[in-house]
C-alpha positions as a printed Julia matrix, in Angstrom:
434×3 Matrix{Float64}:
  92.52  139.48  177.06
  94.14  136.19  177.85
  94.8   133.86  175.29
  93.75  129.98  175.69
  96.12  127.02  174.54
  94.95  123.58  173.42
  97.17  120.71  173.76
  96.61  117.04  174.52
  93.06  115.31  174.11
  91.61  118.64  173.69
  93.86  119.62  170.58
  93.34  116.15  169.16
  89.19  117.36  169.2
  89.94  120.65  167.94
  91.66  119.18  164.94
  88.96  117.07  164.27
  86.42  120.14  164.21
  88.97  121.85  162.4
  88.57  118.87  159.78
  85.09  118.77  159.61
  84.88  122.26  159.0
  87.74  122.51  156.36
  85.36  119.8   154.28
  83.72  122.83  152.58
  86.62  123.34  150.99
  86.22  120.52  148.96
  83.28  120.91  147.58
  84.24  124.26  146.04
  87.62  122.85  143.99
  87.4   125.88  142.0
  87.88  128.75  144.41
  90.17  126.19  146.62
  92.15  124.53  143.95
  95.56  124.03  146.18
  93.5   122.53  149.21
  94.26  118.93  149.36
  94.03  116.03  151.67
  95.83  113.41  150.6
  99.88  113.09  152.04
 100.8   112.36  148.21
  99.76  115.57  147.67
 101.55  117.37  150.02
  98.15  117.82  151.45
  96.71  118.47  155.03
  97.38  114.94  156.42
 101.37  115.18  155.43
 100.9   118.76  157.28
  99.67  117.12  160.7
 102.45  114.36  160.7
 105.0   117.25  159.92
 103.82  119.29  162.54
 103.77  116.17  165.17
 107.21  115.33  164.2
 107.88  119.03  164.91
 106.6   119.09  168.05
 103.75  121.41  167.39
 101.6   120.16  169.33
  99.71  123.31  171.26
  97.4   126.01  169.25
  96.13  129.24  170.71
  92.97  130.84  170.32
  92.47  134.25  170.63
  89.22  136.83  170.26
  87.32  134.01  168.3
  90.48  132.47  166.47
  93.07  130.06  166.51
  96.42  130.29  165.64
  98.55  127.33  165.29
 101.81  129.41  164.32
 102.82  132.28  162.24
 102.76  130.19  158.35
  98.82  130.94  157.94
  96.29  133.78  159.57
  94.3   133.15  162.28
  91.28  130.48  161.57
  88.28  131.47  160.84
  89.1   134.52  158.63
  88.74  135.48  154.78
  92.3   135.81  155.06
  92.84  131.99  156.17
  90.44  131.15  153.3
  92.71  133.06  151.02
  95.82  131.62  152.07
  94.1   128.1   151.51
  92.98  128.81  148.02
  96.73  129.41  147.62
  98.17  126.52  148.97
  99.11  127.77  152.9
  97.87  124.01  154.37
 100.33  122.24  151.82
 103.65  123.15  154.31
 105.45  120.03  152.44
 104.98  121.79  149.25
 107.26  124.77  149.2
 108.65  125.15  145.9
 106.45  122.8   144.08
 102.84  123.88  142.09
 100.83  122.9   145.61
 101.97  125.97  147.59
 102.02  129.1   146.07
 101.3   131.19  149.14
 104.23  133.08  150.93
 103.47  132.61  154.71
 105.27  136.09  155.73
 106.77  139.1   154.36
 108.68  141.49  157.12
 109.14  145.32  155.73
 111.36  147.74  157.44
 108.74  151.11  156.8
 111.46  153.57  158.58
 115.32  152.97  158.76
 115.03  155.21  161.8
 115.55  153.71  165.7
 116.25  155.13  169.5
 118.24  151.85  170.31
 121.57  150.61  169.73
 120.6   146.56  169.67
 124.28  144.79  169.28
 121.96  141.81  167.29
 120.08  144.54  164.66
 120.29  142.85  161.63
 119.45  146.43  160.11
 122.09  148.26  162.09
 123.83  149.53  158.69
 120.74  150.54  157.7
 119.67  153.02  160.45
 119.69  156.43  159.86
 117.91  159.4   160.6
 116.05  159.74  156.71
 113.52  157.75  155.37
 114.51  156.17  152.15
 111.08  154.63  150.78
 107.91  156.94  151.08
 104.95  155.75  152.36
 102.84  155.42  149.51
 105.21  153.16  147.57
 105.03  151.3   150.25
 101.14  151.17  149.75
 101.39  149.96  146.42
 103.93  147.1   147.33
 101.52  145.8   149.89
  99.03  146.09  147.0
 101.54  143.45  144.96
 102.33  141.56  148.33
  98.96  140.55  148.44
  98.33  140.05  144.88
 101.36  137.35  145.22
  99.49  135.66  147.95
 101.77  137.03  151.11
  99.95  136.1   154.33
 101.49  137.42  156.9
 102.45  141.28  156.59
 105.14  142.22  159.14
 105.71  145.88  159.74
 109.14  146.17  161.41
 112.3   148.76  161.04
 114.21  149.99  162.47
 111.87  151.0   164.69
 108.13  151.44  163.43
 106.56  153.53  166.1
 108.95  156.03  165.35
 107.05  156.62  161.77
 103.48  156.21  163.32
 101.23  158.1   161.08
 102.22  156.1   158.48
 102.18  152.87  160.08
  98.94  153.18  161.07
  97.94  155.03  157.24
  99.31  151.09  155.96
  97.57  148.92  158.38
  94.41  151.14  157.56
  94.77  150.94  153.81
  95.94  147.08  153.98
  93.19  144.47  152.88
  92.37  142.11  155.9
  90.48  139.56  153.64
  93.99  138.93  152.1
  96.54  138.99  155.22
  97.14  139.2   158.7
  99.26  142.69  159.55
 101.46  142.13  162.57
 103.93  144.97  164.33
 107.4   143.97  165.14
 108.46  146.99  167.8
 111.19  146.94  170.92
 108.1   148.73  172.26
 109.4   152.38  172.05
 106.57  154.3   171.47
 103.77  152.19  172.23
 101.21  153.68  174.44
  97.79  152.81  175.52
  96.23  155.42  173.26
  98.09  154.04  170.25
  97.74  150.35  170.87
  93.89  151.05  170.83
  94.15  153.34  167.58
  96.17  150.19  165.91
  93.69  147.61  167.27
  91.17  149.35  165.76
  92.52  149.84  162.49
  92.73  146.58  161.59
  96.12  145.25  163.26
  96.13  141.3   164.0
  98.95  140.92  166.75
 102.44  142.39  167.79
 105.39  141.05  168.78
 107.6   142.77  170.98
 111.22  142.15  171.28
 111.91  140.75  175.11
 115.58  138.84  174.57
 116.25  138.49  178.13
 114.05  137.79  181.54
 117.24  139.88  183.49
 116.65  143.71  183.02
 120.25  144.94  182.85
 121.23  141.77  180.45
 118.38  142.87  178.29
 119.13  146.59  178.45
 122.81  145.96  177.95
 122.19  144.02  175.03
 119.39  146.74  173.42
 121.99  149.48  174.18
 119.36  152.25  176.37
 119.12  152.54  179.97
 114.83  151.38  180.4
 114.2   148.88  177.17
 113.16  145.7   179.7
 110.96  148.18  181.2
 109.51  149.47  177.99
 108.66  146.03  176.11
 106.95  145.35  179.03
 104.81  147.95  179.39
 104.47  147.62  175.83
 103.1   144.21  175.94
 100.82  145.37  178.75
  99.14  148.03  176.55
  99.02  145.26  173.22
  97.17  142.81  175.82
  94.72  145.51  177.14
  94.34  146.6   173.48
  93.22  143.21  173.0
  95.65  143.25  169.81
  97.86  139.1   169.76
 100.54  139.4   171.5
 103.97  137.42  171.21
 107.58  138.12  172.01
 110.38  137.62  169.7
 113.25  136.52  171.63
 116.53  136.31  170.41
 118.58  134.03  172.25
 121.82  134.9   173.95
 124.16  132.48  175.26
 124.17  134.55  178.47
 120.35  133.51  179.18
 120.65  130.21  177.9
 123.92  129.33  179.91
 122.69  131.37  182.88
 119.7   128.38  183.16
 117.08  131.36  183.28
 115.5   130.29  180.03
 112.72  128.86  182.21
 112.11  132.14  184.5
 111.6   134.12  181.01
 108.93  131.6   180.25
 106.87  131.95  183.77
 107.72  135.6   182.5
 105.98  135.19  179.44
 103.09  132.96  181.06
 102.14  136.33  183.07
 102.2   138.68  180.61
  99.61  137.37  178.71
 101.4   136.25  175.46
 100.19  134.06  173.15
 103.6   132.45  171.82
 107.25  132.75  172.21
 109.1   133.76  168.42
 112.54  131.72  169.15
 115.5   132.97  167.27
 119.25  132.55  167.23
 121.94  135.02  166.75
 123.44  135.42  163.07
 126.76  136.59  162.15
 124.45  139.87  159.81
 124.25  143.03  160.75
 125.45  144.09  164.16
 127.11  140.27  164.06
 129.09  140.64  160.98
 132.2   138.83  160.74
 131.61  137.12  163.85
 131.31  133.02  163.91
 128.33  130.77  164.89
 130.31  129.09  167.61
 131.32  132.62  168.84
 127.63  133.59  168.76
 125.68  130.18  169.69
 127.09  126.98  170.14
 126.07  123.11  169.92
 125.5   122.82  173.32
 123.61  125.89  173.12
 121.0   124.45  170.66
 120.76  121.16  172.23
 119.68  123.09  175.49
 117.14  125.24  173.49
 116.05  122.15  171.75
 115.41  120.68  175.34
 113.81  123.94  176.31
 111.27  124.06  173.47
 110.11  119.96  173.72
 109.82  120.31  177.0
 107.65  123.97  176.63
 105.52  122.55  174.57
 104.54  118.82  175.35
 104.44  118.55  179.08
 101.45  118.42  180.97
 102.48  121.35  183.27
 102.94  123.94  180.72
 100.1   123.09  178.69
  98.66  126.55  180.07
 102.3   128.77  178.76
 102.82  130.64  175.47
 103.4   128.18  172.54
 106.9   128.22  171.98
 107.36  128.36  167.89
 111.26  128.11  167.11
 112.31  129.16  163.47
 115.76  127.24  163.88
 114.24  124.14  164.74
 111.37  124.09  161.78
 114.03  125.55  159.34
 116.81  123.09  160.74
 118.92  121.28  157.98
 117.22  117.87  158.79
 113.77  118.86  159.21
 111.94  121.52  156.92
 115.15  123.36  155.61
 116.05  126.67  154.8
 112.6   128.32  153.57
 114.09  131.79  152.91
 113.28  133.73  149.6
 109.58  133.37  149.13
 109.39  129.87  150.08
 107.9   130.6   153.26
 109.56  134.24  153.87
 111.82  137.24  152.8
 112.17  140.85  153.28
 112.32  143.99  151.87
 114.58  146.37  153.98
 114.66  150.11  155.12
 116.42  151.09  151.76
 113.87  149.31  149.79
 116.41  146.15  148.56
 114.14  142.65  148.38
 116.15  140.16  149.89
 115.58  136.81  151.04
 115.77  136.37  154.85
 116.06  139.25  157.59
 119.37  137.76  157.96
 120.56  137.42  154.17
 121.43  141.0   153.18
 121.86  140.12  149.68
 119.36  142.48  147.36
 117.53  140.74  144.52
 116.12  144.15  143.66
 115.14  147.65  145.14
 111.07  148.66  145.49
 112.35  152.15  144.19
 113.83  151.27  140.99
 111.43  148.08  139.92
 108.26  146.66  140.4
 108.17  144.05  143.43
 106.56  141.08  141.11
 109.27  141.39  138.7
 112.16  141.18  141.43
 110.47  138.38  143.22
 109.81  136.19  140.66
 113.82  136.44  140.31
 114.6   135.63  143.57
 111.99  132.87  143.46
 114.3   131.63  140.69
 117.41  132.19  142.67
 115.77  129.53  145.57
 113.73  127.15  143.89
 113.34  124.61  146.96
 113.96  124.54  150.52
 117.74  124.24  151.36
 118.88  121.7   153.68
 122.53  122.44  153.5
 121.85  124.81  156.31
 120.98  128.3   157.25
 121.58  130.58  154.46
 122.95  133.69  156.49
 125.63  131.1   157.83
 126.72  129.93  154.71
 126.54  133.5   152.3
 127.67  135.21  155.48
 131.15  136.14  153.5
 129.68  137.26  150.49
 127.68  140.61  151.94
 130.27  141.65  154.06
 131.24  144.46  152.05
 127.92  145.38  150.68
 127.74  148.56  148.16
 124.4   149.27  148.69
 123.18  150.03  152.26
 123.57  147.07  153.72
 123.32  144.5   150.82
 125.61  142.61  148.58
 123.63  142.34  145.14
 122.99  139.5   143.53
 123.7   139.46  139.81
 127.64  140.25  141.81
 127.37  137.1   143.97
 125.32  134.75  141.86
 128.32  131.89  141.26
 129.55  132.09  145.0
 125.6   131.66  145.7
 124.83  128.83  143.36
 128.12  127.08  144.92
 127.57  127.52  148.91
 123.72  126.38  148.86
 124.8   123.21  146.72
 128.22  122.57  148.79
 126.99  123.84  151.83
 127.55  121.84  155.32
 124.73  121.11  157.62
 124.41  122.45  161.0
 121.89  121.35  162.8
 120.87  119.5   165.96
 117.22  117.77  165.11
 116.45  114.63  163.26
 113.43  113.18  161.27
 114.19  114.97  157.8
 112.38  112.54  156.15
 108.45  113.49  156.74
């Protein structure tokens, strides 16, 4: 199935349906008590000029729904309603009474993985054991959704490699509550199993596609066949007729190399639905290393290009919605929205921790209950950061992690309170003030 973008006139008529149809909300204040309108309330209007200002100007519907990026699940669902009853429209709000939702969670179900990715942010995780069984991690997507989580993302290592299970969570998740998407390099996937997924109840997948060049991409993912594999991958997600998107980490060798514009005519024919932008981040298989030795200025400014571009002009108004994380999450725009405010993670080992890339435990699934550890690290972040990206600036302080691959808290807690109030901006976007 091949997804359909909005943009232009037609988006500007699609919100206004959207609108009209969001007015039953209203009249039920009770089961909808965090839907506003009003920009005073950090309401829907204050969401659309953030989102202009942003650039997000393209939606994508898909088998009967739209999704206008990965904060809230596809519209019309129970699970949208849910998320609104929590809050999920009120994007200015994070960290104040008007948003309690959590857009996404990301779990790592197996520590286990066939690749050697130089980027894996879990790479001193992997291992051939599985640390957290499968149904504790039932019962934590039981308290994920009970916190109001609406995106679940099922990642690893790599998750095909534990598939029974995977597909025993997806089955036994609650789809009135929250969207489940895969995160996979695609190892594994067949046509069989994209169908069995489909089926039980999985909303989209994103495979990992960080390069349009096939030895650049298998160079980086460290086996002989990965391009070849995500896209297959992707091919069997499409024909599953499961949302597909890509996440691509950026290199400076694609960006430099000017062939950021082939991997989108790449994406265009494959059927995806958006384009997951990330940058590299001195974690995991980066540790130690410095942002300007992994992505420079000029690097961002050309992404930054890349995405406006992408998304606004008339002759890409048919290509995957580009949806960067940097840019939303940049200093002077939304700011850092790690631990809970719009996402975390809770690793292969089991440790809670704030960002993918922010390897500092708040707490371990095995040893306490989730609610009481997140409400801690809730605590720990109470509002959006904009002194930068928080894997940048605590980058020092899990270096020499005791646990797996985490630093605890309660250890770093003064360092922590000190770099996200002294921290310096880096950045290369404007309009902060929304």
């Amino acid at each position: 199935m091949r997804p359909r973008f909005t943009s232009g006139w037609h988006r500007s008529f699609e919100r206004l349906l959207f609108l009209f149809r969001l007015a039953g909300y209203l009249l039920q204040p009770k089961r909808y008590p965090l839907f506003f309108v009003r920009p005073s309330k950090n309401g829907l209007l204050k969401t659309f000029r953030i989102e202009r200002k942003l650039g997000m100007n393209k939606s994508v519907r898909y088998d009967g729904r739209v999704f206008f990026s990965f904060t809230v699940p596809g519209y019309p669902s129970r699970a949208f309603d849910y998320a609104v009853a929590r809050g999920a429209l009120n994007i200015g709000g994070a960290g104040t009474a008007s948003k309690s939702h959590v857009d996404n969670a990301i779990l790592g179900i197996t520590s286990r993985c066939e690749y050697s990715c130089a980027h894996c942010y879990e790479k001193r995780n992997i291992r051939d054991e599985e640390c957290v069984p499968v149904d504790r991690w039932e019962a934590v997507i039981r308290d994920l959704q009970e916190i109001g989580v609406s995106v679940l993302i099922l990642s690893g290592g790599e998750p095909m490699l534990r598939y029974d299970d995977l597909l025993r969570l997806v089955r036994s998740g609650d789809k009135d509550r929250s969207d489940f998407h895969l995160h996979t390099s695609g190892f594994g996937v067949t046509a069989e199993r994209a169908h069995e997924l489909k089926d039980a109840g999985l909303t989209a997948a994103a495979v990992g596609l960080d390069d349009v060049n096939p030895k650049r991409l298998d160079a980086l993912r460290g086996r002989s066949g990965a391009f070849d594999t995500a896209i297959a991958a992707v091919e069997h997600f499409s024909r599953a007729d499961v949302f597909t998107y890509l996440n691509l980490c950026l290199t400076p060798a694609l960006v430099r190399s000017g062939d950021l514009w082939e991997y989108f005519e790449m994406a265009n024919r494959l059927n995806v639905g958006i384009i997951e932008i990330l940058e590299p981040r001195p974690c995991g298989g980066f540790q130690g290393r410095s942002m300007d030795g992994l992505f420079t200025a000029e690097d961002r400014l050309a992404v930054a290009e890349f995405v406006r571009l992408g998304n606004s002009e008339r002759r890409y108004r048919n290509h995957p919605l580009l949806y960067s994380v940097v840019a939303m999450e940049a200093p002077d725009r939304m700011g850092c929205m790690m631990g809970g405010l719009s996402h975390f993670s809770i690793d292969s080992s089991g440790n809670v921790i704030p960002c993918v890339f922010v390897p500092i435990s708040f707490g371990n699934i095995l040893k306490e209950n989730l609610p009481v550890i997140f409400a801690r690290m809730r605590q720990a972040v109470p509002s959006p950061i904009h002194k930068g990206c928080g894997s940048v600036l605590l980058a020092d302080l899990y270096s020499d992690g005791k646990d797996g691959a985490t630093a605890q808290f309660k250890d770093v807690r003064e360092a922590w309170d000190d770099r996200l109030a002294r921290g310096t901006a880096i950045g290369v976007y404007s309009e902060r003030a929304f």
